[in-house]
N, CA, C and O of each residue as an XYZ file, in Angstrom:
676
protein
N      16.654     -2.721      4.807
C      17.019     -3.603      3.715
C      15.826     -4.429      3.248
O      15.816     -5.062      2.193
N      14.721     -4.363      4.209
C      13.848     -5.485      3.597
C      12.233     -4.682      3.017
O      11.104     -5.159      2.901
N      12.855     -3.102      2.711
C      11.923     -2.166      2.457
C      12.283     -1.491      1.384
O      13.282     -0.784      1.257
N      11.074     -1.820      0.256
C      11.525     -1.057     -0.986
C      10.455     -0.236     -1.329
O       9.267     -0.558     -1.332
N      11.232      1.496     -1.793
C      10.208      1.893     -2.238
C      10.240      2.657     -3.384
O      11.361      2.805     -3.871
N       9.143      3.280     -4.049
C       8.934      3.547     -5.734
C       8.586      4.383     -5.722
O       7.855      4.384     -4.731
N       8.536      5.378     -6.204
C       8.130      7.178     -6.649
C       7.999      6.406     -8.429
O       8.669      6.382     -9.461
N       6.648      5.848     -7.895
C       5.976      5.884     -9.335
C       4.145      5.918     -9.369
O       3.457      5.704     -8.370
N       3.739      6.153    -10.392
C       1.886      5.524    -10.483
C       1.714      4.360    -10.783
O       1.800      3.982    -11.951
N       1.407      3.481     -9.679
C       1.227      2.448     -9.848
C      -0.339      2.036    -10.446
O      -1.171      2.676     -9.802
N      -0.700      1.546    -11.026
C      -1.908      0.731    -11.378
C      -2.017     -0.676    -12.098
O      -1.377     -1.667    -11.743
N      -2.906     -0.636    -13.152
C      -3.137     -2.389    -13.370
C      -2.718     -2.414    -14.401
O      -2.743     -3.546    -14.883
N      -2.118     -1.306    -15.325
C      -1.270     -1.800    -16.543
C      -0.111     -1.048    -16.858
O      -0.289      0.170    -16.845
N       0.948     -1.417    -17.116
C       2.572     -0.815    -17.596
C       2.526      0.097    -18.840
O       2.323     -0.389    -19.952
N       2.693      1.264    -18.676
C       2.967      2.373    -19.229
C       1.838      2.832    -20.234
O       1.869      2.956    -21.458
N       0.896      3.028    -19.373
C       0.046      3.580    -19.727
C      -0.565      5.152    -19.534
O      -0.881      5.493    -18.394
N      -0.688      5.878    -20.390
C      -0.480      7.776    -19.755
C      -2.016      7.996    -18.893
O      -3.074      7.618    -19.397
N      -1.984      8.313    -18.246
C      -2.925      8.593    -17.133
C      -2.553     10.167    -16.573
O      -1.481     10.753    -16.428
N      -4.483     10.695    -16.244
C      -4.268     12.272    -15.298
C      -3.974     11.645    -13.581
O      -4.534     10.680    -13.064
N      -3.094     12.400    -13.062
C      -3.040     12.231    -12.197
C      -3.381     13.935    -11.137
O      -2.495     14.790    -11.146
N      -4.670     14.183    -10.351
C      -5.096     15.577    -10.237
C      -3.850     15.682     -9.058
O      -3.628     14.700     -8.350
N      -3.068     16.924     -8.902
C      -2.234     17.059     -7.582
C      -3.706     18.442     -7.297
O      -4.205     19.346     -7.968
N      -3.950     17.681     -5.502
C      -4.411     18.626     -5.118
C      -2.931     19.473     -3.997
O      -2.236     19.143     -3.036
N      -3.115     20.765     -4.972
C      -1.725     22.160     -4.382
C      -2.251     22.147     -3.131
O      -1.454     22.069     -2.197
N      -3.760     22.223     -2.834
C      -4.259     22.575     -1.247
C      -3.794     21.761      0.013
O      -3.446     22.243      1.091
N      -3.866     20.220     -0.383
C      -3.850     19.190      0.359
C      -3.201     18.011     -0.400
O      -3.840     17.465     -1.300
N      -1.968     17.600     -0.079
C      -1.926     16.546     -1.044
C      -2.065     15.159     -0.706
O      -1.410     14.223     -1.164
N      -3.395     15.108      0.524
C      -3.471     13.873      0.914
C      -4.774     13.716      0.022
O      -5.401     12.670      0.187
N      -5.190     14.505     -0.778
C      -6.418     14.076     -1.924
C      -6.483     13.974     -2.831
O      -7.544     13.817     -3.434
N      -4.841     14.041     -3.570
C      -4.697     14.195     -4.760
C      -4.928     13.016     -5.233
O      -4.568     12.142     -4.444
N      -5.538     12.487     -6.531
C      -5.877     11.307     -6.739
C      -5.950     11.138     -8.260
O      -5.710     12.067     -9.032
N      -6.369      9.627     -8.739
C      -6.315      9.429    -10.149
C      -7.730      9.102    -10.475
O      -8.094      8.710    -11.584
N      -8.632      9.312     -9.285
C      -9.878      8.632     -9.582
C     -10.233      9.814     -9.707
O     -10.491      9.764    -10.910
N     -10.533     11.218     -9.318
C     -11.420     11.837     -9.500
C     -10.704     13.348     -9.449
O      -9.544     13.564     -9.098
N     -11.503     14.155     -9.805
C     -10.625     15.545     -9.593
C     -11.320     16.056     -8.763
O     -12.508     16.281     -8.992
N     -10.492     16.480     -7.123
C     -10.951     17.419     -6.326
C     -12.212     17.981     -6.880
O     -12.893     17.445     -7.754
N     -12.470     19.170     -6.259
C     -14.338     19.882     -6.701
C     -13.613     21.473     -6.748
O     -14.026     22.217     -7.638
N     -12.205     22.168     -5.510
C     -11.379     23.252     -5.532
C     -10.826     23.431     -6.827
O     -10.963     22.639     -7.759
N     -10.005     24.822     -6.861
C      -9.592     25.411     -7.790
C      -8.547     25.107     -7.752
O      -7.900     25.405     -8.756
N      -7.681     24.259     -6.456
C      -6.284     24.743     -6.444
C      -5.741     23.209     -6.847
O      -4.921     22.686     -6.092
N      -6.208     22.473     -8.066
C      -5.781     21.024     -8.560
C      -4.927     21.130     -9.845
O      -5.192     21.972    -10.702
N      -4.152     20.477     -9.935
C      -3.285     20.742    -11.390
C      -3.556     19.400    -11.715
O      -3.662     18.458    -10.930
N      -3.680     19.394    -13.177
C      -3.499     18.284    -13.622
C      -2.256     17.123    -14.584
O      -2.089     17.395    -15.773
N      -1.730     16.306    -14.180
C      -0.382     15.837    -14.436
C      -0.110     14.841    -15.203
O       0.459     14.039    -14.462
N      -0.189     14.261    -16.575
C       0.342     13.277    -16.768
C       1.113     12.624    -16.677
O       2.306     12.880    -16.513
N       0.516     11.477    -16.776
C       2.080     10.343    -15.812
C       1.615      9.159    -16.324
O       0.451      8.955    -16.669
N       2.651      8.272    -16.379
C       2.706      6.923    -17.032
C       2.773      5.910    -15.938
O       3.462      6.033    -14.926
N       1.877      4.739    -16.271
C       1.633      3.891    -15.478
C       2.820      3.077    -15.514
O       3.708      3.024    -16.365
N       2.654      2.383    -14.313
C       3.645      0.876    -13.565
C       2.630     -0.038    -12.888
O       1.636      0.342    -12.270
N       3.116     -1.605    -13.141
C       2.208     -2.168    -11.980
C       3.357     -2.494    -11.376
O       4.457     -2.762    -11.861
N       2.927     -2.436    -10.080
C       3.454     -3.480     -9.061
C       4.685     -4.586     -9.341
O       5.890     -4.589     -9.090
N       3.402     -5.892    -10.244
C       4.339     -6.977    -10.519
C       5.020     -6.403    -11.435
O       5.052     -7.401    -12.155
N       5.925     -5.198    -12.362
C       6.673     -5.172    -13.026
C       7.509     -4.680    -12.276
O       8.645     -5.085    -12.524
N       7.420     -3.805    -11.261
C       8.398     -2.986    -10.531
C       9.148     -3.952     -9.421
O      10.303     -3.688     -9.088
N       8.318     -5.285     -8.761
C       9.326     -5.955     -8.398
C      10.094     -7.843     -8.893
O      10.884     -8.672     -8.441
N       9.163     -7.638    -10.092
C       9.424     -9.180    -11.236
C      10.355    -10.070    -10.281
O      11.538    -10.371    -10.439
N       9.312    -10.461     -9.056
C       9.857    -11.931     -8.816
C      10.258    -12.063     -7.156
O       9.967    -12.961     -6.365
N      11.148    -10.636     -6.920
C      11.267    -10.043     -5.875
C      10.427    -11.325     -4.741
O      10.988    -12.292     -4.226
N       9.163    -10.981     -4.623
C       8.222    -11.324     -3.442
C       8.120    -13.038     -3.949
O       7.618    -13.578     -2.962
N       8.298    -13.853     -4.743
C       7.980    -15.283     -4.833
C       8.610    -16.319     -3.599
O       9.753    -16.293     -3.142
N       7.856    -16.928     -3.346
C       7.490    -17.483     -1.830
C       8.325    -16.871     -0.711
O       9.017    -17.395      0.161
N       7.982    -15.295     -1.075
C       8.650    -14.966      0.634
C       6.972    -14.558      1.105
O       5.931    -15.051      0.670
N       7.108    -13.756      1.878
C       5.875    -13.251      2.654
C       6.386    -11.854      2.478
O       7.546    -11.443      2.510
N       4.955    -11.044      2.234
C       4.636     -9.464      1.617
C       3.952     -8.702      2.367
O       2.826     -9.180      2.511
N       4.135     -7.421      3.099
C       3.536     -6.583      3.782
C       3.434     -5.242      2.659
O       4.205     -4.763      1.827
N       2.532     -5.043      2.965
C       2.141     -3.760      1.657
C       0.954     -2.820      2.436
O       0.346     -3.290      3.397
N       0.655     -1.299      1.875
C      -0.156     -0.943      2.461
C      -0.485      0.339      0.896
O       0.235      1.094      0.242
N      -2.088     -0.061      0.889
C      -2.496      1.252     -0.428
C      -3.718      1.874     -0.019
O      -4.859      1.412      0.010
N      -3.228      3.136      0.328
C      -3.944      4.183      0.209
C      -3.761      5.115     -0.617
O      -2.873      5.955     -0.471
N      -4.743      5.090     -1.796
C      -4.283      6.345     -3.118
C      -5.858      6.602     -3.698
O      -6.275      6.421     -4.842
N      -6.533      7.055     -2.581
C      -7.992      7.809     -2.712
C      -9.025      7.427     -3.829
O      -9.624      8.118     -4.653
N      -9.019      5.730     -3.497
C      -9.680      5.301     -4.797
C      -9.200      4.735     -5.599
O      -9.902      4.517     -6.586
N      -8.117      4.334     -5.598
C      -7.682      4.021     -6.829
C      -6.991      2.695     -6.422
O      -6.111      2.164     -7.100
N      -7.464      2.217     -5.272
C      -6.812      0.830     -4.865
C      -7.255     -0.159     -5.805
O      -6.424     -1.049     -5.985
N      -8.207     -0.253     -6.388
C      -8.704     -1.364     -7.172
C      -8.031     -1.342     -8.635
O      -8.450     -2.011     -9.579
N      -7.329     -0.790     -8.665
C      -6.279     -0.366    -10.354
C      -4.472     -1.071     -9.786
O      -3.659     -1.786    -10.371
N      -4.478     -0.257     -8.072
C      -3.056     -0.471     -8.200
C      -2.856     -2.164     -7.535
O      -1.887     -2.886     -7.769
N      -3.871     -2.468     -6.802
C      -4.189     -3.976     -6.823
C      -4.273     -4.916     -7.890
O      -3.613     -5.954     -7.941
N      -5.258     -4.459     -8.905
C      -5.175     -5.545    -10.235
C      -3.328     -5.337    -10.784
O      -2.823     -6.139    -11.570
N      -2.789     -4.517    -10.383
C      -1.287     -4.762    -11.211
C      -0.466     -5.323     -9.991
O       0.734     -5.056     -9.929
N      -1.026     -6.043     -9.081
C      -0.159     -7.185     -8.282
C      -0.641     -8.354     -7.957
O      -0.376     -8.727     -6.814
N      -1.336     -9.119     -8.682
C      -1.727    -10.245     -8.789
C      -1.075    -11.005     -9.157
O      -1.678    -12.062     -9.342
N       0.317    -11.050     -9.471
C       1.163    -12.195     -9.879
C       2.085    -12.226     -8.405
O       2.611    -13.266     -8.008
N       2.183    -10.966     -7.699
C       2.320    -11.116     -5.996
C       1.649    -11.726     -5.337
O       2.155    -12.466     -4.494
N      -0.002    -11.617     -5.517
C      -0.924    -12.437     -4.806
C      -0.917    -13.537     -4.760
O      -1.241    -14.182     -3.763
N      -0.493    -14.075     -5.983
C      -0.213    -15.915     -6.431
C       0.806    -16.462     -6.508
O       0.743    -17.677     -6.696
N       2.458    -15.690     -6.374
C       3.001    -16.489     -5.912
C       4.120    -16.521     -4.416
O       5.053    -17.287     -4.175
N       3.516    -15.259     -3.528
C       3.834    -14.866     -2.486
C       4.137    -15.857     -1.409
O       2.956    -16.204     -1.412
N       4.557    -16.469     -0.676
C       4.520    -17.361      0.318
C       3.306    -16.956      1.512
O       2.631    -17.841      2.038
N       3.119    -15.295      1.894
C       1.732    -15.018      2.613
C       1.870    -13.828      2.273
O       2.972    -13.389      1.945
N       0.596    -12.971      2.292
C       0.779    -11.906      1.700
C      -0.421    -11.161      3.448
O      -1.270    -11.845      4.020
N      -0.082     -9.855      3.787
C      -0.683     -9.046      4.978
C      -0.495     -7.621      4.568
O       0.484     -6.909      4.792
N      -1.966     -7.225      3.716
C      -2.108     -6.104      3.622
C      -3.226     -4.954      4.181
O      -4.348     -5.323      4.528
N      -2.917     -3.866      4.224
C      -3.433     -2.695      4.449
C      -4.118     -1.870      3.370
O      -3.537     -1.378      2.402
N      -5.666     -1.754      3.693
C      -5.875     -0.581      2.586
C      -6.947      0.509      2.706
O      -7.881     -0.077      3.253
N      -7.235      1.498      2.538
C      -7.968      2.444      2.771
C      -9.104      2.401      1.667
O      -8.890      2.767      0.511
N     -10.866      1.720      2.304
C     -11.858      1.436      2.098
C     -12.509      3.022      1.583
O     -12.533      3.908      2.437
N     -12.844      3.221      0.666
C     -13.523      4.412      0.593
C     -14.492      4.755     -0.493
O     -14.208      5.377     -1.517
N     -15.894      4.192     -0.100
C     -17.224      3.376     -0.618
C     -17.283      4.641     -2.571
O     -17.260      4.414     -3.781
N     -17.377      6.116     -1.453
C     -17.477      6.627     -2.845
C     -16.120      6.972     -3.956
O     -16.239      7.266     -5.146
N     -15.023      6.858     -3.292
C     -13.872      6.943     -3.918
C     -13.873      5.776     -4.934
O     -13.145      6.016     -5.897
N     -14.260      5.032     -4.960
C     -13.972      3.195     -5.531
C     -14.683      4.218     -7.077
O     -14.094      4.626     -8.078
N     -16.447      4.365     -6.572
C     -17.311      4.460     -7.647
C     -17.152      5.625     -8.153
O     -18.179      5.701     -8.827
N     -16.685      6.446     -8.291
C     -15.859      7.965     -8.767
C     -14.873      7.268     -9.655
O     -14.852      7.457    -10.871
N     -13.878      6.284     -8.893
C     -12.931      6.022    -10.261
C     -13.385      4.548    -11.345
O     -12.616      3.703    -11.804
N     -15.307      4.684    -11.555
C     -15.429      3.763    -12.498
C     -15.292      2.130    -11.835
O     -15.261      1.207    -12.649
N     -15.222      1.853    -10.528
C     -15.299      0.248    -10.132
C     -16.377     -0.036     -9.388
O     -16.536      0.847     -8.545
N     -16.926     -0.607     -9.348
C     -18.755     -1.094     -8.838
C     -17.955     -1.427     -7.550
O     -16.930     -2.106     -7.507
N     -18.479     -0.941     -6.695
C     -17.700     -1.911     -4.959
C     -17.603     -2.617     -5.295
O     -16.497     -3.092     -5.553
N     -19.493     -3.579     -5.694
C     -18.834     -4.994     -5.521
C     -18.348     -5.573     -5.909
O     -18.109     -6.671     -5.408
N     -17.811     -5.105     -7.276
C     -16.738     -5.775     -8.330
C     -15.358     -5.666     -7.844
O     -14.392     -6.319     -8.240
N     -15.383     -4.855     -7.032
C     -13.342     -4.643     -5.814
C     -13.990     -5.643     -4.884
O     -13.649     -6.781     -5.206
N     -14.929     -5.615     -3.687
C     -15.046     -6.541     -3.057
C     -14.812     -8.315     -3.584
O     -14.272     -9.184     -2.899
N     -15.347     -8.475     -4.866
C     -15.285     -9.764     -5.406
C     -13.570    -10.270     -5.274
O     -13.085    -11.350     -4.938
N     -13.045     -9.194     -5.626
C     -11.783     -9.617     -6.496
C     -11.205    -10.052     -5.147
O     -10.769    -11.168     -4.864
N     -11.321     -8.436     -3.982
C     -10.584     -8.696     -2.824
C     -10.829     -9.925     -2.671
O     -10.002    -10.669     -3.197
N     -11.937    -10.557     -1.969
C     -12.019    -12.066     -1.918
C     -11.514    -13.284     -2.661
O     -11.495    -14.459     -2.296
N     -11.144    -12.775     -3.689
C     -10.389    -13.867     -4.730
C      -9.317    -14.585     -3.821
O      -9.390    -15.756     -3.448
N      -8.238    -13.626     -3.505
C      -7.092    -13.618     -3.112
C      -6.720    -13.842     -1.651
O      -5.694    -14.385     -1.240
N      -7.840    -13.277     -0.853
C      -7.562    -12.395      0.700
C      -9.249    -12.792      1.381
O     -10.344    -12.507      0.895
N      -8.942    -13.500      2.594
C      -9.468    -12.821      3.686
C      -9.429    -11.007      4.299
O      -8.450    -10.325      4.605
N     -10.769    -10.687      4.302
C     -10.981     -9.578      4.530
C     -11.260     -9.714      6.274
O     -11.694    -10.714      6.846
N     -10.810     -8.190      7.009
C     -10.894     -7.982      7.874
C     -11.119     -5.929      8.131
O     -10.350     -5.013      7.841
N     -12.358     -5.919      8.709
C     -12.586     -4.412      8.832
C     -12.812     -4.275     10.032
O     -13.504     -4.958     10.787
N     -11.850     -2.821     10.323
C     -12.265     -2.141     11.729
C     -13.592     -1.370     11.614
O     -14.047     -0.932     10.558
N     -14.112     -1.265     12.729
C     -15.695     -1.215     12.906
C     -15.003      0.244     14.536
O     -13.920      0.290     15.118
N     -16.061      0.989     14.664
C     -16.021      2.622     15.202
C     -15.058      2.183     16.642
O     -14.109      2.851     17.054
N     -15.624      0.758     17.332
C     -15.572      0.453     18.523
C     -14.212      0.201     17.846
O     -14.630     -0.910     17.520
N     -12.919      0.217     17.317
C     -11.906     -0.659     17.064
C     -11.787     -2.065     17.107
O     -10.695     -2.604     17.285
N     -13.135     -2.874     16.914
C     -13.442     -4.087     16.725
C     -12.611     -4.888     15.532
O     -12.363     -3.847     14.923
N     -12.064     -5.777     14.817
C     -11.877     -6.823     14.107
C     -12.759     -7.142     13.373
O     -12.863     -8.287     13.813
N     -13.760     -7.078     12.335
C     -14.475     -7.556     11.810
C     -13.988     -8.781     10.773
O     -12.963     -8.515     10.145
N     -14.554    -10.000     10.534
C     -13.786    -10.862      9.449
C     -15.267    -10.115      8.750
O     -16.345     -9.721      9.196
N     -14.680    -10.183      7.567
C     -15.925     -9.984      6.312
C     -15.425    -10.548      5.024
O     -15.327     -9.809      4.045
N     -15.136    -11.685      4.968
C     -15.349    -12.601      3.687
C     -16.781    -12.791      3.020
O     -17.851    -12.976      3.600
N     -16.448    -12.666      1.198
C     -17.830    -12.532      1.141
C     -19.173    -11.531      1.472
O     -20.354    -11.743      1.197
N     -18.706    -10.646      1.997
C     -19.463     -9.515      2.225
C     -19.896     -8.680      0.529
O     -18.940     -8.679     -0.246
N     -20.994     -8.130      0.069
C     -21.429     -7.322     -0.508
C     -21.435     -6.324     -0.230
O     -21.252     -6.245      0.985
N     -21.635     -4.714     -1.012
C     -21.648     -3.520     -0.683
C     -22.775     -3.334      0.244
O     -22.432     -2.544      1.124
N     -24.249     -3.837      0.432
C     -25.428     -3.596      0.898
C     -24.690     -4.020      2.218
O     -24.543     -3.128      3.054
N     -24.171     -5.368      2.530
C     -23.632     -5.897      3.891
C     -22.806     -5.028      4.522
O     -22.586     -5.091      5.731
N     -22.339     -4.233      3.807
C     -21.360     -2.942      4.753
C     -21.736     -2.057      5.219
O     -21.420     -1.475      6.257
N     -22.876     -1.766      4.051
C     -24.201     -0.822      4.538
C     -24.238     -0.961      5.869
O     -23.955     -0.234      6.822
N     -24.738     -2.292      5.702
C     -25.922     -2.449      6.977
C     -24.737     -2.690      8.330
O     -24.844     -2.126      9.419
N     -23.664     -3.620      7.966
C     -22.484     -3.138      9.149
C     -21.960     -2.184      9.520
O     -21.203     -2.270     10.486
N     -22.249     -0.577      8.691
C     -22.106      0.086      9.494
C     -23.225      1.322     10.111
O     -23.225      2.236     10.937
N     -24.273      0.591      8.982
C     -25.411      1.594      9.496
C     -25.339      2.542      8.534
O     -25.645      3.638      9.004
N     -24.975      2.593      7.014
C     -24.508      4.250      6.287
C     -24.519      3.673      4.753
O     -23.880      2.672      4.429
N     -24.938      4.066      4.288
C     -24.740      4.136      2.667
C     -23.576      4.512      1.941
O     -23.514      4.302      0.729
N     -22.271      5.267      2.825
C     -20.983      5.633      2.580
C     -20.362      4.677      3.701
O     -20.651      4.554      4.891
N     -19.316      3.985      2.827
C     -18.312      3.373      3.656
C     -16.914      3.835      3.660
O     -16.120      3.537      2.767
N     -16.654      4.491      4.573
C     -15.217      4.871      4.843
C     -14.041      3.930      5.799
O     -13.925      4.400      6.931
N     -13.408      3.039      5.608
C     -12.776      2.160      6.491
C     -11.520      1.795      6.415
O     -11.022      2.223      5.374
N     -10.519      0.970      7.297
C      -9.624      0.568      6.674
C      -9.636     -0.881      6.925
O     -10.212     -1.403      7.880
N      -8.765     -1.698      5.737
C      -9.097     -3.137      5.814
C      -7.588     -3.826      5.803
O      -6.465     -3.463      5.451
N      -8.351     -5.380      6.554
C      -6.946     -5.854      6.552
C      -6.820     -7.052      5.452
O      -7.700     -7.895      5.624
N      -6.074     -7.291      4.528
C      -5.971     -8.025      3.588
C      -5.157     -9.034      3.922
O      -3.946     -8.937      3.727
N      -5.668    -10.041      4.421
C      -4.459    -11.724      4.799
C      -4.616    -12.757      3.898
O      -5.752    -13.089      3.559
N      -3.440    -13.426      3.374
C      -4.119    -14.256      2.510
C      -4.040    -15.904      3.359
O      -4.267    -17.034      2.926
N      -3.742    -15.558      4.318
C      -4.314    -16.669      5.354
C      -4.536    -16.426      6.682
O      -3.630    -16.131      7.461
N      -5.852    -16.547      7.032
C      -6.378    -16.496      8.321
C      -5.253    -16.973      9.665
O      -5.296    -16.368     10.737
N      -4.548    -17.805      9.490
C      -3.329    -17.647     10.169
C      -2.416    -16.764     10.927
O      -1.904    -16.828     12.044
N      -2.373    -15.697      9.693
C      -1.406    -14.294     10.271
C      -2.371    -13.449     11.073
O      -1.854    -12.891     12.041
N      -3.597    -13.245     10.890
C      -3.824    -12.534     11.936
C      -4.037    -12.954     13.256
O      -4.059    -12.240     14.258
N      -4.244    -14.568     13.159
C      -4.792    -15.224     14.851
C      -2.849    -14.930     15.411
O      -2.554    -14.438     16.501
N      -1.870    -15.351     14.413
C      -0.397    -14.778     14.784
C      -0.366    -13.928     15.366
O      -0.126    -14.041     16.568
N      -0.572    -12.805     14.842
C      -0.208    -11.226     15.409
C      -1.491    -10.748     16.763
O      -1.433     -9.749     17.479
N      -2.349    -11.613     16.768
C      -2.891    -11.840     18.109
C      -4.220    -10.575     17.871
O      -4.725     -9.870     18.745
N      -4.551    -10.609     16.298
C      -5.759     -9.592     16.240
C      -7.093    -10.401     16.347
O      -8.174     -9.813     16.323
């Protein structure tokens, strides 16, 4: 009851027609940022949703668990929940970091890193399953935290340092 979910394309603006590539091979790559490089991708139009329209109000001062992984394209389906971000009571999210996926679908890292920080304390797992806080971090700083010019990661999005000393991470 306290789990809702949407069979829609979510991004940062309401009904807007967008390709969406289905990769037939694998459909954990199918994506809106980029088209596979295989033969076996169809391409789909589909009309956008954000977030804040799909749940108008829903999340206002409760607390929000969310998790986006959509191969790049987190920085689209994020900008269409920012009226979640601001008036959420706490918000604890999940998202799949993926340095060249971001810049394939047209967003400078550090222009997703900025925003993330707007809203959220950042937190990245590091090889050892370490906790990293990384507020304020730049793309070069991830670099160099992980040693690689490609950042592949997953992050934890809190919008108060609170919930994670809570959950005992």
């Amino acid at each position: 009851a306290q789990i809702l979910l949407f069979n829609t394309f979510a991004a940062d603006k309401d009904d807007e027609e967008k390709v969406f590539f289905v990769d037939k091979h694998w459909s954990g790559t199918s994506s809106a940022s980029y088209r596979p490089s295989h033969q076996m991708v169809e391409p789909v139009a589909v009309h956008s949703t954000t977030i804040d329209s799909l749940v108008q109000g829903i999340a206002m001062n409760k607390a929000v668990l969310f998790k986006v992984d959509v191969e790049g394209y987190e920085a689209f389906v994020l900008k269409g929940m920012t009226t979640i971000f601001e008036t959420s009571a706490a918000m604890l999210g999940f998202i799949e970091f993926n340095s060249e996926y971001i810049e394939k679908s047209g967003i400078a890292v550090n222009d997703f890193l900025t925003f993330l920080n707007r809203y959220f304390t950042l937190y990245i797992y590091k090889a050892d399953d370490s906790l990293v806080k990384a507020n304020n971090l730049q793309f070069e700083d991830l670099k160099e935290l992980f040693n690689s010019d490609y950042i592949h990661t997953d992050m934890i999005l809190a919008s108060d340092e609170g919930i994670i000393e809570l959950l005992g991470m």
